[in-house]
C-alpha positions as CSV (number, residue, x, y, z in Angstrom):
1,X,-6.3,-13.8,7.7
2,X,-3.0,-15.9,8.0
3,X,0.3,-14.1,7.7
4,X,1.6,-15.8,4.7
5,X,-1.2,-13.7,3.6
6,X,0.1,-10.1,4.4
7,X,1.9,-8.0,2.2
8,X,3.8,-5.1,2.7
9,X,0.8,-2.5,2.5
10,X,-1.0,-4.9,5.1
11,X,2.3,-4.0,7.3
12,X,2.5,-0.4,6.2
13,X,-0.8,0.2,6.9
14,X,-0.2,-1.6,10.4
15,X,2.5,0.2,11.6
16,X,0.5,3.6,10.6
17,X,-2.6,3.1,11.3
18,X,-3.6,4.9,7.8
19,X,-1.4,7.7,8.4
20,X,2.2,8.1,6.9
21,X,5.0,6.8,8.4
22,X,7.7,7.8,6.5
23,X,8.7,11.2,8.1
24,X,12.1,11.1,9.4
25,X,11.3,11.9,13.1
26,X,9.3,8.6,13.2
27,X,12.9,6.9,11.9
28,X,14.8,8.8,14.5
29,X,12.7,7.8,17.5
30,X,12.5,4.2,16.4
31,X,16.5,3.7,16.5
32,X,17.3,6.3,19.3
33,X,14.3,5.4,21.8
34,X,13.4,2.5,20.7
35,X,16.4,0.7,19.4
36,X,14.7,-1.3,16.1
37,X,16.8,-2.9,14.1
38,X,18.6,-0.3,11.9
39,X,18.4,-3.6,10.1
40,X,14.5,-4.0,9.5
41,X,14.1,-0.5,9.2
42,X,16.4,-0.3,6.2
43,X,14.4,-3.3,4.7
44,X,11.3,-1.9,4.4
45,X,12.5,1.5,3.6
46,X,14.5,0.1,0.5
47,X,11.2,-2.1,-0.2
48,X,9.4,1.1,-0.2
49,X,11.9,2.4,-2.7
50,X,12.2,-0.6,-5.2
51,X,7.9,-0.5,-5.2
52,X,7.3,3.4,-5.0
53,X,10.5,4.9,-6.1
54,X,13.2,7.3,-4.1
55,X,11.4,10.8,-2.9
56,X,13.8,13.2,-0.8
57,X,11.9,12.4,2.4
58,X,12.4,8.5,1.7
59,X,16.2,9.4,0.5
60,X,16.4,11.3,3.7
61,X,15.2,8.5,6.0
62,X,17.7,6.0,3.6
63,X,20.7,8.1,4.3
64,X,19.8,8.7,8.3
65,X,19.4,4.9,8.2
66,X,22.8,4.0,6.8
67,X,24.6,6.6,8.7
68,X,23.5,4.9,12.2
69,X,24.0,1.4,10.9
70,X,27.5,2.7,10.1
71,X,27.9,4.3,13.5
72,X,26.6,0.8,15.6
73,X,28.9,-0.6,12.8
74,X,32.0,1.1,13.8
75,X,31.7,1.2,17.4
76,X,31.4,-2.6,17.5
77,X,34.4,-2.9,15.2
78,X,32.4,-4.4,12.6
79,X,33.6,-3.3,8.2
């Protein structure tokens, strides 16, 4: 398999290993122990979204999300 071949369940399924990721402790320990880009996380969250539509643990994780970004945002002095 090539990786021009992957898709996002191929990296959904990756990162899970068949179980589900999107639980908002798995978010939180990503950015706070971690440190992934806020970035990249927001990017497949919203490409979650746009394919499988908003569900309040999805909205929960989107909102956690944009709230860090905005804190990392203001501390560097970055609008």
């Amino acid at each position: 398999m090539n990786w021009e071949d992957t898709d996002e369940d191929v990296v959904m399924h990756m990162m899970g290993y068949g179980q589900n990721i999107w639980k908002l402790s798995i978010f939180k320990e990503a950015v706070v122990e971690y440190e992934l880009d806020i970035h990249t996380l927001l990017y497949l969250t919203n490409s979650y979204i746009m394919r499988w539509g908003l569900n309040s643990d999805i909205e929960a994780i989107r909102d956690y999300l944009e709230f860090m970004l905005n804190r990392v945002k203001k501390k560097l002095g970055v609008d």
